[in-house]
One Martini backbone bead per residue (centre of mass of N, CA, C, O) as a GRO file, in nm:
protein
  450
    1UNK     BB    1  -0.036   1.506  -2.203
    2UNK     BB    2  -0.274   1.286  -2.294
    3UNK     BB    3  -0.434   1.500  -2.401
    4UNK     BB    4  -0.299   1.643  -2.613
    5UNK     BB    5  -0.234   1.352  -2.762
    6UNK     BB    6  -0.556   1.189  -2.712
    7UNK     BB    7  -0.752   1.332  -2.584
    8UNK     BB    8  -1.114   1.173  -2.574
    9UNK     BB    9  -1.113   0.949  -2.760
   10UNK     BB   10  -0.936   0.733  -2.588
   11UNK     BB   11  -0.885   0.533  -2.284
   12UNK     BB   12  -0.636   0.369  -2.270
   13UNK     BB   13  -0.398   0.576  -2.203
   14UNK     BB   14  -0.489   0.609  -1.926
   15UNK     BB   15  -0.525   0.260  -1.836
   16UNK     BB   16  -0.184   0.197  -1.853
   17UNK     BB   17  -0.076   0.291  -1.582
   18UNK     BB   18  -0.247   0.144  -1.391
   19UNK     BB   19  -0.195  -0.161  -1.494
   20UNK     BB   20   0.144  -0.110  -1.460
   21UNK     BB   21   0.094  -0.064  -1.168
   22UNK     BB   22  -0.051  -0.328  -1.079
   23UNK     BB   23   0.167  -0.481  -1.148
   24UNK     BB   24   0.417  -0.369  -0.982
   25UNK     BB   25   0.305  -0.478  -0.738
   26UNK     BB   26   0.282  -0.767  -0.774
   27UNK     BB   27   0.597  -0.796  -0.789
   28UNK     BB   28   0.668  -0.629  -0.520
   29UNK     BB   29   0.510  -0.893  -0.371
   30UNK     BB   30   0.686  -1.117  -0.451
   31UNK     BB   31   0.947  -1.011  -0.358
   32UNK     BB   32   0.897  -0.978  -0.040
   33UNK     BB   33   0.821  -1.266  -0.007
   34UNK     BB   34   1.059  -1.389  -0.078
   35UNK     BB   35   1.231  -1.232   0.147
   36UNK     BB   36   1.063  -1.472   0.358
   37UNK     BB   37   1.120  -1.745   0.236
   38UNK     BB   38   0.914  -1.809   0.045
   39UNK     BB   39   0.783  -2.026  -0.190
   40UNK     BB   40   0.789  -2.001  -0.491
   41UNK     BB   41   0.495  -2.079  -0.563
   42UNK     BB   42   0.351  -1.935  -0.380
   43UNK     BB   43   0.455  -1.659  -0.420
   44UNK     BB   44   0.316  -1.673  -0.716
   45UNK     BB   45   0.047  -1.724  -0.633
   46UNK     BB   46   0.006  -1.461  -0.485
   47UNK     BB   47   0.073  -1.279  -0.729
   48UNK     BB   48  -0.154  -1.390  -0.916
   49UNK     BB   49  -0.376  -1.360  -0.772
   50UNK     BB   50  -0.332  -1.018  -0.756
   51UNK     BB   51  -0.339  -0.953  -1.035
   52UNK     BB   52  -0.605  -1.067  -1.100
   53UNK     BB   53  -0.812  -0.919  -0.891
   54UNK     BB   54  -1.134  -0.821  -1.001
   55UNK     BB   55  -1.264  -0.727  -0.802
   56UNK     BB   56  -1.040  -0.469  -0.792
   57UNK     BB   57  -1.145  -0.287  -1.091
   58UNK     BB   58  -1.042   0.017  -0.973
   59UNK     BB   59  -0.749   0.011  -0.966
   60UNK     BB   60  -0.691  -0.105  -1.277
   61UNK     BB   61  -0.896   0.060  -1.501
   62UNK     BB   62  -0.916   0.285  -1.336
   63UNK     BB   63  -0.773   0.635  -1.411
   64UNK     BB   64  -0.802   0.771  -1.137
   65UNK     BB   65  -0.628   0.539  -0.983
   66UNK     BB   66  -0.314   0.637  -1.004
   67UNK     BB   67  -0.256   0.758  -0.722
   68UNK     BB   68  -0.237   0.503  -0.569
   69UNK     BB   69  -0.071   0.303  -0.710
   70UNK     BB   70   0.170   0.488  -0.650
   71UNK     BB   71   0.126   0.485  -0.342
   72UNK     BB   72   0.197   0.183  -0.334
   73UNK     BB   73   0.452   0.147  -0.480
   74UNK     BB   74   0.608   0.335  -0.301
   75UNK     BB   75   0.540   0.189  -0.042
   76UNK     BB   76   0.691  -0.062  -0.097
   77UNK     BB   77   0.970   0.016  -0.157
   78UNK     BB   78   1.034   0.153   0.100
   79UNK     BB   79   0.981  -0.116   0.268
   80UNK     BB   80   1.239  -0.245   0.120
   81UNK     BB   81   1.463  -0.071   0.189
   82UNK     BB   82   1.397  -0.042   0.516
   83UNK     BB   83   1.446  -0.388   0.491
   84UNK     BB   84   1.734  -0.416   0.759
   85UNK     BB   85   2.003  -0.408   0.874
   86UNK     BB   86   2.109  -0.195   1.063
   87UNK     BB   87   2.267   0.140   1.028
   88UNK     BB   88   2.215   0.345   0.874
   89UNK     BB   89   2.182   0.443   0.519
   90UNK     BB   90   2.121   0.471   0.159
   91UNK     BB   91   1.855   0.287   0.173
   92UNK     BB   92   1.693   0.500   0.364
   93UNK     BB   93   1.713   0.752   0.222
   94UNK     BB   94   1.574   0.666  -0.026
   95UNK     BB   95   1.308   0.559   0.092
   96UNK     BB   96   1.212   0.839   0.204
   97UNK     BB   97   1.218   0.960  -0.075
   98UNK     BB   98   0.988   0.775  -0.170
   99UNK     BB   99   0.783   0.850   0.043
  100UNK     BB  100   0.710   1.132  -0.052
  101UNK     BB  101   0.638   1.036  -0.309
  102UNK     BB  102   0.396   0.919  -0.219
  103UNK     BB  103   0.247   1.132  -0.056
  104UNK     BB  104   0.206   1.323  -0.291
  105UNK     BB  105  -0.018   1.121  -0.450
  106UNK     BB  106  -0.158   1.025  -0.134
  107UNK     BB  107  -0.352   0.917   0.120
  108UNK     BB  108  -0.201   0.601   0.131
  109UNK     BB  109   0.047   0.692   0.265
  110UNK     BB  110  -0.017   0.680   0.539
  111UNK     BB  111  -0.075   0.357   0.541
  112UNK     BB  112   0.255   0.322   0.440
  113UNK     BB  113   0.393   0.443   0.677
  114UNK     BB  114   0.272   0.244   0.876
  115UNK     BB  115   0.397   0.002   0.780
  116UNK     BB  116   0.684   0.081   0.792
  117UNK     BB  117   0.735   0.173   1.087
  118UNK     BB  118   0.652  -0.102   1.205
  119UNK     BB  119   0.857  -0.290   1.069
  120UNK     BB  120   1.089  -0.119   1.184
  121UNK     BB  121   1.043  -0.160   1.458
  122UNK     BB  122   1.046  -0.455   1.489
  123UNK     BB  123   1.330  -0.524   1.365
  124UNK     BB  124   1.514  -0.222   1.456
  125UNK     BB  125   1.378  -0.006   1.599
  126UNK     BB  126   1.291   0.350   1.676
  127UNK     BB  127   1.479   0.516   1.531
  128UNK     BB  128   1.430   0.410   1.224
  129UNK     BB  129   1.142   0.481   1.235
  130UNK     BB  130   1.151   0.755   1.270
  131UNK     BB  131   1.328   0.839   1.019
  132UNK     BB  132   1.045   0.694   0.841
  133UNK     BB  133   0.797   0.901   0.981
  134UNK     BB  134   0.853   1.181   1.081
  135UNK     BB  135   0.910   1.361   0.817
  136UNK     BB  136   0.642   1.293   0.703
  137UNK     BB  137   0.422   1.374   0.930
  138UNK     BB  138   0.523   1.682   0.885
  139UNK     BB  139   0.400   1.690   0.642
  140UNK     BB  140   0.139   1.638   0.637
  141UNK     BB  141   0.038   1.837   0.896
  142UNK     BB  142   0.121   2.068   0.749
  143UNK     BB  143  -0.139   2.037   0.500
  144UNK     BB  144  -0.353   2.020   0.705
  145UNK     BB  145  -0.352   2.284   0.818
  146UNK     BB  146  -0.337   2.467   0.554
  147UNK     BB  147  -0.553   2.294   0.360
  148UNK     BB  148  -0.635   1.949   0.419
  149UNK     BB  149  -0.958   2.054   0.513
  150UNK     BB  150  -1.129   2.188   0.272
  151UNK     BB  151  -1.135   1.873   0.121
  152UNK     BB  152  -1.260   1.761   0.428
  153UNK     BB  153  -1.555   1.742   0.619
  154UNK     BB  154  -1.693   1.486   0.726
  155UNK     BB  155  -1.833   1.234   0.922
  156UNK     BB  156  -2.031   1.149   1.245
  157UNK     BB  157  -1.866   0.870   1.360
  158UNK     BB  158  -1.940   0.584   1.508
  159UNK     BB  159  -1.711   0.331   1.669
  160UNK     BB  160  -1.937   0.104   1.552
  161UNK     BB  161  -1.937   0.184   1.276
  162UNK     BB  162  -1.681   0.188   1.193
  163UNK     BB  163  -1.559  -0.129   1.305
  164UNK     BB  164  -1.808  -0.238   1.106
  165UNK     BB  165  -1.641  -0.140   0.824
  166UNK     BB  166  -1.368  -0.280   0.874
  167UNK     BB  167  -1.499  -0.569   0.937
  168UNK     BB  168  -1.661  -0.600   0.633
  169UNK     BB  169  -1.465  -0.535   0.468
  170UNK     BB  170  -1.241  -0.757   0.526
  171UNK     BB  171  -1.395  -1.008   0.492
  172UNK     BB  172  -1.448  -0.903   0.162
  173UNK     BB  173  -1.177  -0.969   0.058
  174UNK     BB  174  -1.206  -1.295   0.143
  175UNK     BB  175  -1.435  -1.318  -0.063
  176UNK     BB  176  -1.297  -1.240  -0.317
  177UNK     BB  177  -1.035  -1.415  -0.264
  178UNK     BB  178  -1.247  -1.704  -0.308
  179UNK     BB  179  -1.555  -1.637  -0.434
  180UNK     BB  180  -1.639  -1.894  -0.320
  181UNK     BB  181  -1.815  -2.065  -0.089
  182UNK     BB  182  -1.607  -2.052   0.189
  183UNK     BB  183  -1.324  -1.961   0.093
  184UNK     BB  184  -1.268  -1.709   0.287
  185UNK     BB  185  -1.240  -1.834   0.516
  186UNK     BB  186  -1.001  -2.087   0.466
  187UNK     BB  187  -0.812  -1.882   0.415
  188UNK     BB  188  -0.845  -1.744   0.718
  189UNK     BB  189  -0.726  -1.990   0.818
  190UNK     BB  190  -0.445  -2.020   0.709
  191UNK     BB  191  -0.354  -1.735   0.845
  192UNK     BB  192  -0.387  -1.822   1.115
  193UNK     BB  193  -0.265  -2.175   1.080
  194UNK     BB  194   0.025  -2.076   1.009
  195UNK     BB  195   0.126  -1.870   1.183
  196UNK     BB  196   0.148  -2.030   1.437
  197UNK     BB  197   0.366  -2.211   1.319
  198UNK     BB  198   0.577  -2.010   1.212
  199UNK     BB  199   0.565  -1.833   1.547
  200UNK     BB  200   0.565  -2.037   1.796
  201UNK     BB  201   0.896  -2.066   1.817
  202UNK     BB  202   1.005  -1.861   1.832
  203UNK     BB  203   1.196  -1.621   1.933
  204UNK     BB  204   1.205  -1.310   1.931
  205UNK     BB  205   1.421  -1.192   1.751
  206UNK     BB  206   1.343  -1.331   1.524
  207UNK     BB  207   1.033  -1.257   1.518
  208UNK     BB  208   1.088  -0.963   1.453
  209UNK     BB  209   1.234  -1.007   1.191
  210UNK     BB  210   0.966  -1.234   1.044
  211UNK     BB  211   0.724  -1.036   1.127
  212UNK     BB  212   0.791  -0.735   1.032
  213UNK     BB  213   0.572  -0.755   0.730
  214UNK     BB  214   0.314  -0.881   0.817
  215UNK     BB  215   0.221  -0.739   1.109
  216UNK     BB  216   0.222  -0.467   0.887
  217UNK     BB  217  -0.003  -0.534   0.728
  218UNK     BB  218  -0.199  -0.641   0.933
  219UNK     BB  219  -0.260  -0.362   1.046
  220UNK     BB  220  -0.281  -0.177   0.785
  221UNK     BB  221  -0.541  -0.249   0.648
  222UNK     BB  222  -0.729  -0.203   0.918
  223UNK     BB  223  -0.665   0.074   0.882
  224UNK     BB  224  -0.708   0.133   0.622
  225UNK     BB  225  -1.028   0.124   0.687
  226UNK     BB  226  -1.066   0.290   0.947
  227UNK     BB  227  -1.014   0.552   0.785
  228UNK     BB  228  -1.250   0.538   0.570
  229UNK     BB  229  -1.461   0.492   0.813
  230UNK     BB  230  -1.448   0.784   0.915
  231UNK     BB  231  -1.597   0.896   0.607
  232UNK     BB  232  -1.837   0.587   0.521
  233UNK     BB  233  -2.006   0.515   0.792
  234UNK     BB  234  -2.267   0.667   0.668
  235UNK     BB  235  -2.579   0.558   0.538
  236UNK     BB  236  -2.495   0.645   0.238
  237UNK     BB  237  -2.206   0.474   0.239
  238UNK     BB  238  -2.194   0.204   0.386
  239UNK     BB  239  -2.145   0.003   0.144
  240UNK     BB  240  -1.912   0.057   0.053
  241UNK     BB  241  -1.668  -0.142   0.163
  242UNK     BB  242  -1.716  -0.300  -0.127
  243UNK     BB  243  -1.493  -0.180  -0.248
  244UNK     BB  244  -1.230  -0.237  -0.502
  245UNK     BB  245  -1.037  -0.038  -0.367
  246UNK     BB  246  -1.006  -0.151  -0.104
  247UNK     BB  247  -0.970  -0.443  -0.115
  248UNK     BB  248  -0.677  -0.408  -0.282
  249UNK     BB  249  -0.515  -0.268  -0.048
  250UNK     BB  250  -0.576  -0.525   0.144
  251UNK     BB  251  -0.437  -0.726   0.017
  252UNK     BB  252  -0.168  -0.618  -0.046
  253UNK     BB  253  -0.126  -0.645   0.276
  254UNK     BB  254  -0.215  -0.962   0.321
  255UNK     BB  255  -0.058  -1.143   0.169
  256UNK     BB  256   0.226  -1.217   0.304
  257UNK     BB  257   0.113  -1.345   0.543
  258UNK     BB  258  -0.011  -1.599   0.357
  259UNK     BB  259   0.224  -1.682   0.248
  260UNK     BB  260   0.357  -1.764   0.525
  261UNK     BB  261   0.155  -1.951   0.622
  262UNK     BB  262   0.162  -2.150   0.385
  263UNK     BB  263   0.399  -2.222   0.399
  264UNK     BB  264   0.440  -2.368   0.662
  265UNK     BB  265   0.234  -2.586   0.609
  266UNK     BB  266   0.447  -2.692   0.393
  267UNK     BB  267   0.693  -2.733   0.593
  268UNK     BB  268   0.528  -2.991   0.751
  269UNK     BB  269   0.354  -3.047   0.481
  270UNK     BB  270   0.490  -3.135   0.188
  271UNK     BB  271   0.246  -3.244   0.021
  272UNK     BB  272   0.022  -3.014   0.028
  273UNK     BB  273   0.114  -2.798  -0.186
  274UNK     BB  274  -0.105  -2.857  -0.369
  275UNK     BB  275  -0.334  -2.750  -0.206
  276UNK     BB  276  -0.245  -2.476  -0.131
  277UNK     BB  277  -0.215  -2.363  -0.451
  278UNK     BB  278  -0.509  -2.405  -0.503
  279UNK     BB  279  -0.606  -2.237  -0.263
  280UNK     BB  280  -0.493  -1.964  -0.372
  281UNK     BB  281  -0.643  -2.017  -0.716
  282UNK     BB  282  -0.953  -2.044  -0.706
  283UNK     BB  283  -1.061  -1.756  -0.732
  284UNK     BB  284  -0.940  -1.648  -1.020
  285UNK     BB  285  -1.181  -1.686  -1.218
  286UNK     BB  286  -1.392  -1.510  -1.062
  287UNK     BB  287  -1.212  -1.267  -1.106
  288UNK     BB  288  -1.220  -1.232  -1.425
  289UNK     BB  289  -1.510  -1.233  -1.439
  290UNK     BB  290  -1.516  -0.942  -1.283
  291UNK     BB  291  -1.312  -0.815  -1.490
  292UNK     BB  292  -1.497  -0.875  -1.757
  293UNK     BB  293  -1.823  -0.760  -1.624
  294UNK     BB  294  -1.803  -0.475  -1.535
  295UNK     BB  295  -1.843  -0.169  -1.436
  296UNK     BB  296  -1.833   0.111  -1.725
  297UNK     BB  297  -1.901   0.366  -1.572
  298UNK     BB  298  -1.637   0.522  -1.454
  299UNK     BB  299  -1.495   0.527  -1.733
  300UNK     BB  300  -1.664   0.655  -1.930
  301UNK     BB  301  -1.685   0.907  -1.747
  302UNK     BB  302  -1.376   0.989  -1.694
  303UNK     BB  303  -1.361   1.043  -2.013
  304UNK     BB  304  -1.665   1.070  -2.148
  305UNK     BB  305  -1.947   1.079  -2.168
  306UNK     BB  306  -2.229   1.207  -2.402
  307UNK     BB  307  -2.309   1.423  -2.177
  308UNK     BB  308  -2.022   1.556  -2.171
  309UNK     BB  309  -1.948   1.581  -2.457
  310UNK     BB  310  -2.205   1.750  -2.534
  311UNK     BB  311  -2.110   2.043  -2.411
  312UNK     BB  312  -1.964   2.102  -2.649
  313UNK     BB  313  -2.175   2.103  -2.889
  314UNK     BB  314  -2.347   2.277  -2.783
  315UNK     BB  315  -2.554   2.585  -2.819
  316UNK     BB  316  -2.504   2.664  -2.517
  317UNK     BB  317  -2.213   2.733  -2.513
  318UNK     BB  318  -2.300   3.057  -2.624
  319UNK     BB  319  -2.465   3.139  -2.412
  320UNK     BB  320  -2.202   3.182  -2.224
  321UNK     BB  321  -1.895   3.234  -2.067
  322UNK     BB  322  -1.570   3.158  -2.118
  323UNK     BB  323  -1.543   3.146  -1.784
  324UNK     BB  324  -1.687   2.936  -1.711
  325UNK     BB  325  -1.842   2.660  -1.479
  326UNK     BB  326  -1.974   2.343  -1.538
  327UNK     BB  327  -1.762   2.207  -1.273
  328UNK     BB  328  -1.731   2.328  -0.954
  329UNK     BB  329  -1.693   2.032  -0.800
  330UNK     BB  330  -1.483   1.879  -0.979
  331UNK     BB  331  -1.423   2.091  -1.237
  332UNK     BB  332  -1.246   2.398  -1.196
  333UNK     BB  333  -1.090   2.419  -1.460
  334UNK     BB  334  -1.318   2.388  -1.648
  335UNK     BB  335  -1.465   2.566  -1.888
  336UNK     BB  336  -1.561   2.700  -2.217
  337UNK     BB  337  -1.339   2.787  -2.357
  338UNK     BB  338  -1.190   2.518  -2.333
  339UNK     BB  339  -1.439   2.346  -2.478
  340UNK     BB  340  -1.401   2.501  -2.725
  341UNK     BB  341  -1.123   2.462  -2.832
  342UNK     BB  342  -1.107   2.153  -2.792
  343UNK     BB  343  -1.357   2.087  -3.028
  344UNK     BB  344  -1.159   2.247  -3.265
  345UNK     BB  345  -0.897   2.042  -3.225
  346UNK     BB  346  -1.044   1.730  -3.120
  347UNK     BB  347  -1.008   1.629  -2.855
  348UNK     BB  348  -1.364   1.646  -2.841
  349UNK     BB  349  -1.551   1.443  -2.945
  350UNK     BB  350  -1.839   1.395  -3.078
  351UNK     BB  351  -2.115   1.275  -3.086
  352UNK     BB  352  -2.273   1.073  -3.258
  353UNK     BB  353  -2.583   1.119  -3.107
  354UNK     BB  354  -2.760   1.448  -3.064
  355UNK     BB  355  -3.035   1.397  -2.884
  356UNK     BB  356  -3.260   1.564  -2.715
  357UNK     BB  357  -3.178   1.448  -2.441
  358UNK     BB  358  -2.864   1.501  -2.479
  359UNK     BB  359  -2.871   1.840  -2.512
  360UNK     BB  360  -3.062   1.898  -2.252
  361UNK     BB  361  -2.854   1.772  -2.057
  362UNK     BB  362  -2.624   1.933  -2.126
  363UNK     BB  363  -2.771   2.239  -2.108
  364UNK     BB  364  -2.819   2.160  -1.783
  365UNK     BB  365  -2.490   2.172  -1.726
  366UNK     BB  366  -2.489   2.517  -1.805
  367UNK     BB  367  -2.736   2.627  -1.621
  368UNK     BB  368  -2.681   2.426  -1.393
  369UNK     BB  369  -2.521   2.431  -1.097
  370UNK     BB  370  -2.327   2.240  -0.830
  371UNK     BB  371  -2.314   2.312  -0.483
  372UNK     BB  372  -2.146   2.255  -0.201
  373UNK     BB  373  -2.230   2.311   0.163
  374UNK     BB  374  -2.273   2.483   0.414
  375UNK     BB  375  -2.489   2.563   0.614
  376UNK     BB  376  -2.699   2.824   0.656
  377UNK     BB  377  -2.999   2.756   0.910
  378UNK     BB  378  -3.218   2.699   0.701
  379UNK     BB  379  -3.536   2.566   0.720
  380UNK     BB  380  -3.664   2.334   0.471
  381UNK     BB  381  -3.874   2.229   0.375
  382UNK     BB  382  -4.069   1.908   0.231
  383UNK     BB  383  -4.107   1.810  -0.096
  384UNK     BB  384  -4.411   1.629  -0.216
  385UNK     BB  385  -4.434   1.801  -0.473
  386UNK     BB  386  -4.420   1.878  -0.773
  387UNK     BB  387  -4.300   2.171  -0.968
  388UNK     BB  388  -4.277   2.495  -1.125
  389UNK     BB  389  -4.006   2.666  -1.308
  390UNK     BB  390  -3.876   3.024  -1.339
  391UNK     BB  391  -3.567   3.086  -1.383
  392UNK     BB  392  -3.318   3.317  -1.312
  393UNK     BB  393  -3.016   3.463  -1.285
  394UNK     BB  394  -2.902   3.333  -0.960
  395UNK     BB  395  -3.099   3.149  -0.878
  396UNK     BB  396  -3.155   2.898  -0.593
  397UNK     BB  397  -3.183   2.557  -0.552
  398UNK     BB  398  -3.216   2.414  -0.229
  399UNK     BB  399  -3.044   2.092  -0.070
  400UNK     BB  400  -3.036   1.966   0.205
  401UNK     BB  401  -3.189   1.676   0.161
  402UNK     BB  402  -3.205   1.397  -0.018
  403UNK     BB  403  -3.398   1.365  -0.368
  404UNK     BB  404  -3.371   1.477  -0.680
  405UNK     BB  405  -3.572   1.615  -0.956
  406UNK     BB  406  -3.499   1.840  -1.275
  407UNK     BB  407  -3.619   1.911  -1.527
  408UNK     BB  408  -3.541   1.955  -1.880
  409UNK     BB  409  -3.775   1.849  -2.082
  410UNK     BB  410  -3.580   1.576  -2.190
  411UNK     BB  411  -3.413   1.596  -1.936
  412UNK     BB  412  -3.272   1.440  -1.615
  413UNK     BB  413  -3.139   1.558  -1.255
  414UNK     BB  414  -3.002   1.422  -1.035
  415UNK     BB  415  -2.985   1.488  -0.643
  416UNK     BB  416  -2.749   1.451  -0.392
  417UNK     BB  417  -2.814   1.511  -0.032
  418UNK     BB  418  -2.566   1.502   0.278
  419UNK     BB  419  -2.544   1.805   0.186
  420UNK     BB  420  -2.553   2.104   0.108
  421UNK     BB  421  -2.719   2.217  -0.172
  422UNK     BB  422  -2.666   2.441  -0.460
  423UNK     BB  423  -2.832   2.573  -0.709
  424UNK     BB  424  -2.737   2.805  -1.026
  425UNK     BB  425  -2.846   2.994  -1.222
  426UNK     BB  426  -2.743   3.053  -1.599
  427UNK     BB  427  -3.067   3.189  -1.689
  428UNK     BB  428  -3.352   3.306  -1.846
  429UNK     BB  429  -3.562   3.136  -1.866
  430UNK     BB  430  -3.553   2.855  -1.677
  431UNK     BB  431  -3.766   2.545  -1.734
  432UNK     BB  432  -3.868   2.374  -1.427
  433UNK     BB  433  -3.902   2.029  -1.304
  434UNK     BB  434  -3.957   1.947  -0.957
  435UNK     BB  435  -3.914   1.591  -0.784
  436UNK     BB  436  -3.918   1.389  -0.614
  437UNK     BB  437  -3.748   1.082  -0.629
  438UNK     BB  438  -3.907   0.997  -0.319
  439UNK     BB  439  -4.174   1.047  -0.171
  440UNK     BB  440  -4.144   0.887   0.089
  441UNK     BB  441  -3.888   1.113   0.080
  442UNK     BB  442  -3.874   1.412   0.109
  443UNK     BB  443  -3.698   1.679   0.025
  444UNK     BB  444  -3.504   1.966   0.185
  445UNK     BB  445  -3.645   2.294  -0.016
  446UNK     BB  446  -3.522   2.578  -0.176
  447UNK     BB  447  -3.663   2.883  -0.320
  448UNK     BB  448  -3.466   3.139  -0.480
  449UNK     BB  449  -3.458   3.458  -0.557
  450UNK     BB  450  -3.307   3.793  -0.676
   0.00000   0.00000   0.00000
C-alpha cells in the first residue's frame, strides 16, 4: 500500500511505522514497569531511556525491521493481559490471541512466548502457562515441519562460540544503555544489588508474584542472545553481537527488572533517588548522538540505492525477458516487467545521475545474478590471480569459499561467500574481469561453461 502511494520517492512513510512502533514499546515498557509498582519517576527515566536507545537505531529508523517491532508489540500487550491472579478469563484469551498475531510477524515472538509463559508460571502456575505457550508452540512447529526449514540453513555452532556470542552481545547491551566508560558495569550493580534488595525478604508466594516479570525478561533477553548465537556464533558473522537490533530487544527485555532494582534501593535509601534517575539517563545523550550519526547504509540501500534505482533506468533492461528476476535472492517477486511499469508509472525515479559507472553496476545487477545453494561436491580451485573471461548465457562462476571481485567496464562487484554461490549469466558476450578480493586468502571458483 505505501508503495503504491509513495512507490520510492521517499524514505519517510516506510521509516514512520516503525518509529511509532518503537514509541508504542517505550510506553508499553512504562506501564508494565508501573504495574510492579515502581516510582513515577524511575518508571520515566527507564522508559525514556529506552525511547532514546539510540545506538539501537537498527530497530528505530530501519523500515526493514517493522516486522520484530510489531512482534515485540504485540509480545508486550500479551504479557501485559497475561499478567493477572486467578484462572483463566477474556483478558487470557485476547492475549493469546494477540500472542498469534505476534507469531505471525516474526520469529522473535518466540522468544516473546518464552517471556510470557515464564511469567505466567511464575505468577499463576502450569496451567494458565500452558494455556498462553502450548498452542504458539503448535503453530511454530507446524510451520517448521511445512516450510520453516527451507529458509533457514544455520550453521555449526560450537556451545562455547554461541554463549560466548549471547554473553558479549548482552554485555554490550549495559555498554550501549550506558555510553560512557564504565557505566555500564554501574548499570549491571544497580540490576545486580537492587534485586537481592528487592527481592531477599520477601516470602516465596509474594517472591512469586513480584518477580515474575522482571526474572521472564531477563531470562528472555538471554534466551534471545542465544537463540541468535545459534545461527551467528561463526567467524563471519561473530562480531554482529553488536548489532542494534539485537542490543533494542536486549534492553527491552532487561529493563523491568532494572526499574525494579533502581526502585528498590530508592526505597531504602529515599535521598539517592535523583542519583538514581540520574544514573539511569546519563546516557541518554550518546545514544541521541549515536542515533543522529547512524550510518544510513541500511535505509538507503531498502529505500533503494541509486545502483539499484539505476536498474529501472538503464538500456540493459530491456535487452532481459519482462519475467526475469535480477534478485532472486533476495526479492524473488521483483521481475523486469514490474520495474519497467514502476518506472513509467513514477514510482520508481530515475537517479539524479546516471555516471557510466552507475549505468555499468546497474547493468551487471541484471546480467549476472547471484543464488546461494547448497554445495554441489565439486571442490574448486583456489582463484590466486585475477583472470578475464567472456561469458555467455548459462555459463556460471561459482564461489565455494572467500571474497571475490567482478569487474565489469567502469563498475565492480564485490561477492561475499560462506556457503556456495552461483553466479549465472544472461548475455552473450558477457566480457568480466574475476579477482580475488583479499590475494592473500583467494576464493575457491570454479568456472562453468554451458
Amino acid at each position: 500500500a505505501l508503495f503504491n502511494v509513495f512507490g520510492v520517492r521517499t524514505y519517510v512513510p516506510y521509516q514512520l511505522p516503525v518509529i511509532v512502533l518503537h514509541l508504542v514499546v517505550a510506553g508499553l515498557l512504562r506501564t508494565i514497569v508501573r504495574r510492579l509498582c515502581v516510582n513515577p519517576w524511575i518508571a520515566t527515566a527507564t522508559a525514556g531511556l529506552f525511547a532514546l536507545f539510540g545506538t539501537a537505531n537498527q530497530n528505530i529508523v530501519w523500515a526493514f525491521q517493522v516486522a520484530w517491532q510489531m512482534s515485540l508489540v504485540f509480545g508486550f500487550v500479551h504479557l501485559i493481559l497475561a499478567d493477572h491472579d486467578g484462572p483463566l478469563s477474556k483478558r487470557d484469551f485476547w492475549g493469546l490471541a494477540v500472542g498469534t498475531v505476534a507469531l505471525m510477524c516474526s520469529g522473535l515472538a518466540v522468544t516473546m512466548t518464552l517471556v510470557v509463559g515464564l511469567a505466567v508460571l511464575l505468577r499463576r502456575g502450569p496451567r494458565p502457562a500452558l494455556f498462553h505457550t502450548l498452542p504458539l508452540a503448535a503453530i511454530y512447529v507446524i510451520w517448521l515441519v511445512a516450510i520453516g526449514r527451507q529458509g533457514y540453513e544455520g550453521f555449526d555452532m560450537s556451545a562455547v562460540s554461541t554463549a560466548s556470542f549471547a554473553a558479549r552481545g548482552y554485555m554490550a547491551t549495559f555498554d550501549a544503555l550506558g555510553q560512557i566508560p564504565f557505566h555500564g558495569w554501574m548499570i549491571g550493580g544497580i540490576l545486580v544489588f537492587g534485586l537481592v534488595i528487592a527481592w531477599y525478604p520477601l516470602p516465596i508466594a509474594s517472591l512469586r508474584k513480584k518477580a515474575a516479570i522482571p526474572i521472564a525478561g531477563l531470562v528472555g533477553a538471554i534466551a534471545f542472545y542465544t537463540l541468535n548465537g545459534l545461527g551467528r556464533a561463526n567467524k563471519v558473522l561473530y562480531d554482529s553481537y553488536g548489532a542494534g537490533r539485537y542490543m533494542h530487544v536486549a534492553a527491552a527485555l532487561t529493563l523491568p527488572a532494572l526499574a525494579v532494582a533502581a526502585d528498590a534501593i530508592v526505597r531504602r535509601w529515599r535521598a539517592v533517588l535523583p542519583l538514581i534517575v540520574v544514573a539511569l539517563l546519563v546516557g541518554i545523550p550518546g545514544n541521541i548522538d549515536d542515533l543522529a550519526n547512524r550510518d544510513k547504509g541500511f535505509g538507503v540501500f531498502h529505500l533503494g540505492g541509486k545502483d539499484v534505482l539505476a536498474v529501472a533506468h538503464v538500456p540493459a533492461l530491456y535487452e532481459v525477458s519482462s519475467d526475469f528476476r535480477p534478485w532472486p535472492e533476495y526479492a524473488d517477486d521483483v521481475t523486469v516487467g514490474w520495474l519497467r511499469a514502476n518506472a513509467r508509472a513514477g514510482r520508481i525515479p530515475r537517479p539524479d545521475q546516471l555516471t557510466p559507472r552507475t549505468v555499468d553496476g546497474a547493468s551487471l545487477q541484471l546480467f549476472l545474478t547471484a543464488e546461494s545453494r547448497l554445495s554441489s561436491g565439486e571442490r574448486c580451485p583456489a582463484l590466486g590471480r585475477g583472470e578475464s573471461r567472456n561469458l555467455d548465457t548459462g555459463d556460471q562462476i561459482v564461489v565455494q569459499r572467500g571474497v571475490l571481485t567482478i569487474r565489469y567496464r567502469n563498475a565492480a562487484r564485490t561477492i561475499w561467500s560462506w556457503h556456495e554461490v552461483a553466479l549465472t549469466a544472461h548475455r552473450d558476450g558477457l566480457p568480466l574481469e574475476i579477482v580475488p578480493a583479499d590475494p592473500q586468502h583467494p576464493p575457491a571458483v570454479c568456472l562453468r561453461s554451458t
